[in-house]
N, C-alpha and C positions, 0 to 999 in steps of 0.2 A: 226160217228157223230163228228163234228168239235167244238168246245165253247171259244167263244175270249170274251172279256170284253176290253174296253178302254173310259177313258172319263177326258177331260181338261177342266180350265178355256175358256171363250171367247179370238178369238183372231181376232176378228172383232167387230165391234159395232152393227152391224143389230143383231138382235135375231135369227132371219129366217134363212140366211143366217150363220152364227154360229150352228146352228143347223143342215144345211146342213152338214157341214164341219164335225163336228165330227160323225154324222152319217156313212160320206161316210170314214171317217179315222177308224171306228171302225169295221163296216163291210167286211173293205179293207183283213183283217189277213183270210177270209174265201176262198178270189177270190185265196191269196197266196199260200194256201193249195191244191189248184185246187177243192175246193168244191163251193157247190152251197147255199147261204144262206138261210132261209127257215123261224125262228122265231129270234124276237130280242126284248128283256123289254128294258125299259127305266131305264136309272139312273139318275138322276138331284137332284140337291144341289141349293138350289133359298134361297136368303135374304129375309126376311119378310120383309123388307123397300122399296122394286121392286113392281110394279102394278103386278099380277096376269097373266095381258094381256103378259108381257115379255116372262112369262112361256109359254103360249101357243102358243107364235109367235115358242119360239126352238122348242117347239112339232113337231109344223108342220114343220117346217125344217124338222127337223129328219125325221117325216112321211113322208113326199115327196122323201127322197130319200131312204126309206128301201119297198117303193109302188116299184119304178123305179128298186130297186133289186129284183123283186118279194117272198119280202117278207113281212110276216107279225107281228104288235105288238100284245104282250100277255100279257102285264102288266107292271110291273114296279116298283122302289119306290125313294121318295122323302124326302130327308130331310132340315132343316135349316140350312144355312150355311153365312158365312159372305159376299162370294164371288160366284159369278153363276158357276155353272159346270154340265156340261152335257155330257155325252155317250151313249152308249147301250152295254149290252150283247146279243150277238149273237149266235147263234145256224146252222149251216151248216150241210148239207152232200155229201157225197162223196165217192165213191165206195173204196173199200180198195186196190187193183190193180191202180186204179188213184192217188194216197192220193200224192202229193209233198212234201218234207219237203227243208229247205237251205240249207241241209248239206250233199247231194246225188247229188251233182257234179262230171262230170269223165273227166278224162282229157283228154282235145282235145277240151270244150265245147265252144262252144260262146257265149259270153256275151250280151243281146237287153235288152234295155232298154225302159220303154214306158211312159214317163213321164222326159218334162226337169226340173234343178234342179234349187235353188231359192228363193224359198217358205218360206223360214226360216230367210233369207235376206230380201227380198221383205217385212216380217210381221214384221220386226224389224224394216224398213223405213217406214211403216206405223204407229206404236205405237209412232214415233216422229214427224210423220204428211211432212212427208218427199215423201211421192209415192203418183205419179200422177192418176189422175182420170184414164188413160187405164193402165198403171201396176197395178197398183188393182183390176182391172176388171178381168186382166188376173191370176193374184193371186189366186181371190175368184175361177174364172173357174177353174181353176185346181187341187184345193183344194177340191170343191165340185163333181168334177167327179168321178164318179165309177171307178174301176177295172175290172169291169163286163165285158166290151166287151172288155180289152185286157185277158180275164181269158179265155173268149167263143173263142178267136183266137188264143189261144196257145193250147188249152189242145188237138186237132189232133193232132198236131205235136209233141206229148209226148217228153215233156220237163224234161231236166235229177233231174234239181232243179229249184226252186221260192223262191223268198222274195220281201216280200212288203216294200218300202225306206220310213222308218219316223225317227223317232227321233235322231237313232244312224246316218245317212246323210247314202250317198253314200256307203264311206269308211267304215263304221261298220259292215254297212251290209254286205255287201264285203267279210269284215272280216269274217262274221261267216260262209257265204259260204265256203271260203277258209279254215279257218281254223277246221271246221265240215267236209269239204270235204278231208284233208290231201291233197290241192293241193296249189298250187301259183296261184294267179290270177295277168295277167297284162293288164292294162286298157291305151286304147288309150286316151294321151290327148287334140287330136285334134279333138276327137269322141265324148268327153264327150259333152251332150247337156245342155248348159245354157243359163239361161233366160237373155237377153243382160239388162234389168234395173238391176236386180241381180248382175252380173258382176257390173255394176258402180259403183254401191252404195258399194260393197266387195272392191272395189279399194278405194271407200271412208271412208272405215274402219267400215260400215256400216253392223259389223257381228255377232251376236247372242252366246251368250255367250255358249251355248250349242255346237259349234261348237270349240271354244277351249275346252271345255273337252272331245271332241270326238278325237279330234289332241291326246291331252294327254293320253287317252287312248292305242292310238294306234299306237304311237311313235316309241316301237322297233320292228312292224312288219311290217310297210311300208316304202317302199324307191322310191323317185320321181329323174326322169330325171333331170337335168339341163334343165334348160331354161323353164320350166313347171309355167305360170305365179301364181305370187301368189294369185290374186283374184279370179284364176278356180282351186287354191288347197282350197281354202278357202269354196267355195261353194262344192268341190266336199267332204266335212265334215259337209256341213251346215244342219241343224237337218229340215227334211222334216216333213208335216202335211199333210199326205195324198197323202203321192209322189205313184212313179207309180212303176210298177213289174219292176226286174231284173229275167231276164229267161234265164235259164242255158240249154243249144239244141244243139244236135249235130250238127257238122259239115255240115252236108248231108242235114239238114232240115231249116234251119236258112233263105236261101230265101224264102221257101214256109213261113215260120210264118212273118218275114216281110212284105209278101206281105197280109198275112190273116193279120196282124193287120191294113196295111193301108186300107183292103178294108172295112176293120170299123169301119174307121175314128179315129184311135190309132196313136201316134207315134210310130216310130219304128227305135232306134239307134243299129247299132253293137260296142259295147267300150270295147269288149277284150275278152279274150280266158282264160280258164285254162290251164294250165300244170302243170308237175309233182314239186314238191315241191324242191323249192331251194336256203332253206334258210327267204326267207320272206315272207309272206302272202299277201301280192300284193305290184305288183310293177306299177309306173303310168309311162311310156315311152311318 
């Protein structure tokens, strides 16, 4: 049995769609585990001064996408709050022989990635009224997308480690592969996939605070090539809502899961390998 909890303020203005979002961010920590979700309560935090209606637009958010992960609500609880906030706790299972954790990487692995990054960027030029009607659209989409069908495309290809990319960005996560795994990871920077409004707005300074305390965090364990622009070191820190797996796969199996994620309908990047450890916890070449 797998048990995740997560839940944030809105970081859209629809209800529904916010509902979506953290549904599918909170569920995400099950697909990463290599389990399958099964039950999930509600948590919501609602202002007495909101119409009622508000509350029940994020329900159904949420309900729409834990139907979509076939799973089911079991309850929940609500309290008064200044500010809205919504999650779930979640409930998975998964065979103990399957179970994935971040930190059971071996060196030799390659790095796919299924989900490009952005999100954290894109949501900070939204709250200034700054992103266009189609990068927000592409925002919400991929914020609100499951894990689920790149979780059902990896787990044949028995993947050596998973981690789902939110908050800590790319680079944190990274981090704790690597440094959970006692190995180096080094990440292609011509591989890494970013969303091109993302990039402008990072070159417009347009980057989320969240993302320099991830830098800072992690300042003596990473070391980046020359010539590595700064607006793709920038996003590749930038604090993801609901980013996508990093799958850690042997050598031998990385085409076949590539190809099982595109045949459904997943991205699927290679942006680096492990090796044996030398010295820094990843390196971006």
């Amino acid at each position: 049995m797998i048990q995740t909890v997560d839940f944030f303020p809105p970081i859209v203005d629809d209800p529904y769609t916010f509902g979506q979002i953290a549904a599918a961010n909170a569920i995400s920590d099950i697909y990463a585990m290599g389990g399958v979700p099964k039950l999930a309560m509600n948590l919501i935090c609602f202002p007495s001064c909101l119409k009622l209606d508000i509350m029940e637009e994020i329900l159904q958010g949420g309900y729409s996408k834990v139907i979509e992960a076939g799973a089911i609500i079991c309850g929940g609880h609500t309290i008064e709050d200044s500010e809205p906030k919504y999650g779930l706790c979640v409930t998975g299972y998964v065979h103990p022989k399957d179970i994935l954790a971040n930190s059971t990487a071996k060196e030799g692995d390659v790095l796919v990635l299924t989900k490009s990054l952005g999100t954290g960027v894109l949501s900070t030029a939204a709250m200034g009224d700054f992103l266009e009607k189609e990068d927000y659209n592409t925002m919400v989409r991929m914020m609100s997308h499951l894990n689920k069908y790149a979780q059902e495309a990896m787990m044949p290809c028995r993947p050596s480690a998973c981690t789902d990319i939110t908050g800590f960005g790319l680079m944190g996560h990274a981090y704790e592969m690597a440094h959970g795994s006692n190995l180096t990871i080094e990440l292609f920077s011509e591989h890494i996939p970013a969303l091109p409004a993302a990039l402008r707005y990072a070159r417009e300074g347009l980057v989320p605070g969240g993302a320099y305390n991830n830098m800072s965090y992690l300042e003596k364990d990473v070391e980046f090539a020359k010539g590595v622009p700064l607006e793709l070191s920038d996003i590749m820190y930038d604090p993801q809502t609901s980013g996508g797996l990093m799958i850690a796969v042997n050598e031998a199996r990385v085409m076949e899961l590539c190809d099982r994620l595109t045949a459904a309908g997943e991205e699927a990047h290679i942006i680096g390998y492990t090796k044996k450890f030398d010295g820094k916890s990843i390196r971006v070449i």
